[in-house]
C-alpha atoms as an extended CHARMM CRD file, in Angstrom:
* protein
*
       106  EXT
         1         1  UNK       CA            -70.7990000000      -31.8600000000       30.9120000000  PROA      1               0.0000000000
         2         2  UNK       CA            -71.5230000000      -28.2570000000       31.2010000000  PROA      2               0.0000000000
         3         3  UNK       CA            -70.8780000000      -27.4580000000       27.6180000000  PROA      3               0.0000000000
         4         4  UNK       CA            -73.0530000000      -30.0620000000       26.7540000000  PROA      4               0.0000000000
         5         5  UNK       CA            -75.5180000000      -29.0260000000       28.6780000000  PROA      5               0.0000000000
         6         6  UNK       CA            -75.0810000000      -25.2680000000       27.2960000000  PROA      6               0.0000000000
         7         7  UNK       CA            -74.2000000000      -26.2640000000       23.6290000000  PROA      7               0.0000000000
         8         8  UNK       CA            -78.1670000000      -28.6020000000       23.9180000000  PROA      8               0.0000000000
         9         9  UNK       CA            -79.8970000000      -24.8040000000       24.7470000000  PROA      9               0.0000000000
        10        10  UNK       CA            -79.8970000000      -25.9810000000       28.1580000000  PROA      10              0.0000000000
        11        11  UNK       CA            -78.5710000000      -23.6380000000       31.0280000000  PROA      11              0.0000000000
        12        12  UNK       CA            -76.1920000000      -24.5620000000       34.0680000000  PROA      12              0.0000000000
        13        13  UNK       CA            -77.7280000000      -23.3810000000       37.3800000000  PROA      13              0.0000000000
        14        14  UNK       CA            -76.1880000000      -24.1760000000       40.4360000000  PROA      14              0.0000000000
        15        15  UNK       CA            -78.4280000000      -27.3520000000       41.0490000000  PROA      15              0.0000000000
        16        16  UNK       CA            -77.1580000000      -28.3260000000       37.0780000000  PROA      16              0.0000000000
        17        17  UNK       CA            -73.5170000000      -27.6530000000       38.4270000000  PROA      17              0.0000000000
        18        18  UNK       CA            -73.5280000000      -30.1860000000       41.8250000000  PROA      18              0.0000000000
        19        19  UNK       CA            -75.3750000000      -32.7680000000       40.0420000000  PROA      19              0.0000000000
        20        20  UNK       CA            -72.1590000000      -32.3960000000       37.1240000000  PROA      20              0.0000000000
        21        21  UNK       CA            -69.9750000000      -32.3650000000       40.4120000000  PROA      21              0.0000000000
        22        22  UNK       CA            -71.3330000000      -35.4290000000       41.6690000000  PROA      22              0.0000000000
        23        23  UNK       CA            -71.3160000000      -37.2670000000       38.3260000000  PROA      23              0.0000000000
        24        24  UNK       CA            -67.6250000000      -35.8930000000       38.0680000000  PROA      24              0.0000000000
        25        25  UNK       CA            -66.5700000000      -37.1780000000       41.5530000000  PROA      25              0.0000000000
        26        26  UNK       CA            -68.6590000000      -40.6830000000       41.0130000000  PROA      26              0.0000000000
        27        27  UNK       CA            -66.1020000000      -41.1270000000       37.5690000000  PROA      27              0.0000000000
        28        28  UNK       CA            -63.1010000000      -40.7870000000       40.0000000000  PROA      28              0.0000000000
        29        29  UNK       CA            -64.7330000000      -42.7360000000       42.6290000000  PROA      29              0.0000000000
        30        30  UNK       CA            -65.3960000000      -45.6270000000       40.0990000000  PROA      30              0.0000000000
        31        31  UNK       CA            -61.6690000000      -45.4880000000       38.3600000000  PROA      31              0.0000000000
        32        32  UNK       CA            -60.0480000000      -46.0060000000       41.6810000000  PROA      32              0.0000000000
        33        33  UNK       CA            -62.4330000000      -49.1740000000       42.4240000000  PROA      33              0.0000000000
        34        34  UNK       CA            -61.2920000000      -50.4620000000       38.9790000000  PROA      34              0.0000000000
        35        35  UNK       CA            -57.2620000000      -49.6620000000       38.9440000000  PROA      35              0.0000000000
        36        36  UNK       CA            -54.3250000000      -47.5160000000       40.9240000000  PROA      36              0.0000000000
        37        37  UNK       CA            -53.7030000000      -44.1510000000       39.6650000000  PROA      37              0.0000000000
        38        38  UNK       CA            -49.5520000000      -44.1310000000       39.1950000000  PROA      38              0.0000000000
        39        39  UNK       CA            -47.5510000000      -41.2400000000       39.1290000000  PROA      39              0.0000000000
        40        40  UNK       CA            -46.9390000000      -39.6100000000       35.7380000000  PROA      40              0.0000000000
        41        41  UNK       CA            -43.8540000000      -36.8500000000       36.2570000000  PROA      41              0.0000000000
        42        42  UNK       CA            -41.4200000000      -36.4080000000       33.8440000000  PROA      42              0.0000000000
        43        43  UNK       CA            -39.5590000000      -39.6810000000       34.6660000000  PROA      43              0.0000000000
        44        44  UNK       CA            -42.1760000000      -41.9650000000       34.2200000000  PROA      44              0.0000000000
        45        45  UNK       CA            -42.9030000000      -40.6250000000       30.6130000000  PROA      45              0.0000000000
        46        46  UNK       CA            -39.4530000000      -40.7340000000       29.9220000000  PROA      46              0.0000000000
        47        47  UNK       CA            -38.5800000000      -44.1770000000       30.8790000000  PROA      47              0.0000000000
        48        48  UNK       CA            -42.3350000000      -45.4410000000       29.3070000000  PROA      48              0.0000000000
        49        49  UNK       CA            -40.9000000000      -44.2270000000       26.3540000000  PROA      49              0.0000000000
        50        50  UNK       CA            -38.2940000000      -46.4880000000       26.7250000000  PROA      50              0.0000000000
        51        51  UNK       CA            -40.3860000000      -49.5030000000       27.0870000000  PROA      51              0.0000000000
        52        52  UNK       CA            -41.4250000000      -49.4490000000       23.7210000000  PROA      52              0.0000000000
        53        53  UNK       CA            -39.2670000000      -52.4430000000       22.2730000000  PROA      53              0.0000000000
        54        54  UNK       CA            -41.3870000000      -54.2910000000       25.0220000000  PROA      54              0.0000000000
        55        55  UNK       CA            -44.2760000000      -52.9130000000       24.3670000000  PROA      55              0.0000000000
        56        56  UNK       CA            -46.4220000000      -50.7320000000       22.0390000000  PROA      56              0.0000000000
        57        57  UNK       CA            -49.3610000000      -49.8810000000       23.9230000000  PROA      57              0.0000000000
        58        58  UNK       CA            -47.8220000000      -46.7370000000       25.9470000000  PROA      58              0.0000000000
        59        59  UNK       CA            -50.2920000000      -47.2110000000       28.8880000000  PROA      59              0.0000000000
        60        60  UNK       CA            -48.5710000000      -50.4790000000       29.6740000000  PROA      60              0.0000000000
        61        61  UNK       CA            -45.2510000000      -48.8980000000       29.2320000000  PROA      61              0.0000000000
        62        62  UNK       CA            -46.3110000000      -46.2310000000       31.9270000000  PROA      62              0.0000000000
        63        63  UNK       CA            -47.5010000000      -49.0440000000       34.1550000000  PROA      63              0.0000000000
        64        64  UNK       CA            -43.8770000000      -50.7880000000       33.6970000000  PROA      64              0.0000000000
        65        65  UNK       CA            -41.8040000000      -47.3430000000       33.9100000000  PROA      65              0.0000000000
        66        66  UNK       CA            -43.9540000000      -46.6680000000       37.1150000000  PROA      66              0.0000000000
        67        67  UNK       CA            -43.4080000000      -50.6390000000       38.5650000000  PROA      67              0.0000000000
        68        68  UNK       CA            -39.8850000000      -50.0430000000       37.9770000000  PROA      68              0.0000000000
        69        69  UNK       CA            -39.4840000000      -46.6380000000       39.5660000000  PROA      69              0.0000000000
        70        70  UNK       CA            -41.2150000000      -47.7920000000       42.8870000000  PROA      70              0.0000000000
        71        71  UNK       CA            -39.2490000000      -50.7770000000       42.5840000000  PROA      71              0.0000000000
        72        72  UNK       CA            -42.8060000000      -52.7010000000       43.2070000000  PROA      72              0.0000000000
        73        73  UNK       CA            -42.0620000000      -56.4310000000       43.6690000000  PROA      73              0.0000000000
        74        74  UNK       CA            -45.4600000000      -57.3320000000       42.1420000000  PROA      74              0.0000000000
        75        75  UNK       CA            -47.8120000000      -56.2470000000       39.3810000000  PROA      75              0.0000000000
        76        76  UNK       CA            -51.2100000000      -57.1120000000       40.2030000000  PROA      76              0.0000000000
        77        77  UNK       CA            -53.1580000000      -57.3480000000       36.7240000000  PROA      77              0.0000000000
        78        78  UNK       CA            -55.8540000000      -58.8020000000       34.5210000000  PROA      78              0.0000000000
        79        79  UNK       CA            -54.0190000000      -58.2650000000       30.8970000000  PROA      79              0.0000000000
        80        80  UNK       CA            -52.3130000000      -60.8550000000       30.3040000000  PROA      80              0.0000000000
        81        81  UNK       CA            -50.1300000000      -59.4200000000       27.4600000000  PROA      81              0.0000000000
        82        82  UNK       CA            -48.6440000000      -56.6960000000       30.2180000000  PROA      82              0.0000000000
        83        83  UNK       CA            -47.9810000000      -59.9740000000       32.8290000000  PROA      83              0.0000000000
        84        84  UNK       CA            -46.1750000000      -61.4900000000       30.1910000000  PROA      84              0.0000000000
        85        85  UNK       CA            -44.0820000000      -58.3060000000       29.6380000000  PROA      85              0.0000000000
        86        86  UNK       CA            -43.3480000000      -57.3190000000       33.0600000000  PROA      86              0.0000000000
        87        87  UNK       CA            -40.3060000000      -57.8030000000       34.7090000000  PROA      87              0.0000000000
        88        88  UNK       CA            -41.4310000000      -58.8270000000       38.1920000000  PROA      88              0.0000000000
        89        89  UNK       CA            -43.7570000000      -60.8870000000       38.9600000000  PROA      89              0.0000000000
        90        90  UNK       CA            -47.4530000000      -60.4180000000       37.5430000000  PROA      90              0.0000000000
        91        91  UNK       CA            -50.7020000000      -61.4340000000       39.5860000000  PROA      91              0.0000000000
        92        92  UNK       CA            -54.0310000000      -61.4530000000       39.4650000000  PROA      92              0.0000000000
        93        93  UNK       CA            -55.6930000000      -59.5740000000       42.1240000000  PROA      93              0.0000000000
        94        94  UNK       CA            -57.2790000000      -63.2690000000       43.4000000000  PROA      94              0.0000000000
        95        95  UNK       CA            -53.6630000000      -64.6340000000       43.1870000000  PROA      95              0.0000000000
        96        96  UNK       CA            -52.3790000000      -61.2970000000       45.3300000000  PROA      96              0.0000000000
        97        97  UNK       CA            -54.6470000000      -61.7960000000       47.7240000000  PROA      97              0.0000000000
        98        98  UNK       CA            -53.9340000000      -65.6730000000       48.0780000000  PROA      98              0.0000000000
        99        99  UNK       CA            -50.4440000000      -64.1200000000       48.3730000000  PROA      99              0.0000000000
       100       100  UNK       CA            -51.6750000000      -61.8320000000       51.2970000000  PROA      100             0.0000000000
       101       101  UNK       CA            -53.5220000000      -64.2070000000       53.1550000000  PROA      101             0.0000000000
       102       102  UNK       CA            -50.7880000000      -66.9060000000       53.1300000000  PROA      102             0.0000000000
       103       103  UNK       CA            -48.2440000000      -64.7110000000       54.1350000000  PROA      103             0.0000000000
       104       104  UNK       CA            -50.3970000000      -63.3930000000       56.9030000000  PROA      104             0.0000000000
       105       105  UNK       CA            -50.5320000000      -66.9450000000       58.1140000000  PROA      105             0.0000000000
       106       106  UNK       CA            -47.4010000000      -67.3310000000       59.1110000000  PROA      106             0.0000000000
């Protein structure tokens, strides 16, 4: 945002700067509402990798590599193509939470 800013003729004072901050914090702030940031060391790229006869789309492979790695006994998702490739069980987050709450029951 600052280049922008400087490549438009504009300048970056500090007042320019927080408000870039603060748009650059709100992003993060808004990704984490929407999904779960999962590790991505050296293992999980490897093994992603190797989800590619299951998948094509490398994100989902990542998400797989890193469900496997934690040895996560659900994936909680909207895309159906990656529930059907998963190898644990897939969810919605209302099905997870119906999940929760029943087993909270008990």
């Amino acid at each position: 945002m600052k280049q922008l800013v400087r490549e438009n003729g504009g300048t970056v004072d500090e007042c320019t700067a927080r408000g870039i901050n603060d748009f650059a914090w709100n992003c993060v702030d808004h990704m984490t509402d929407l999904a779960v940031s999962i590790p991505m060391d050296d293992r999980t790229a490897w093994l992603a990798r190797h989800y590619r006869d299951v998948t094509s789309d490398y994100e989902d492979g990542a998400v797989l590599a890193a469900c496997e790695l934690c040895k996560a006994r659900y994936l909680v998702t909207h895309d159906k193509g990656l529930a059907a490739r998963a190898n644990i069980p897939a969810k919605t987050a209302a099905e997870m939470a119906d999940l929760i709450a029943h087993a909270r029951r008990r």
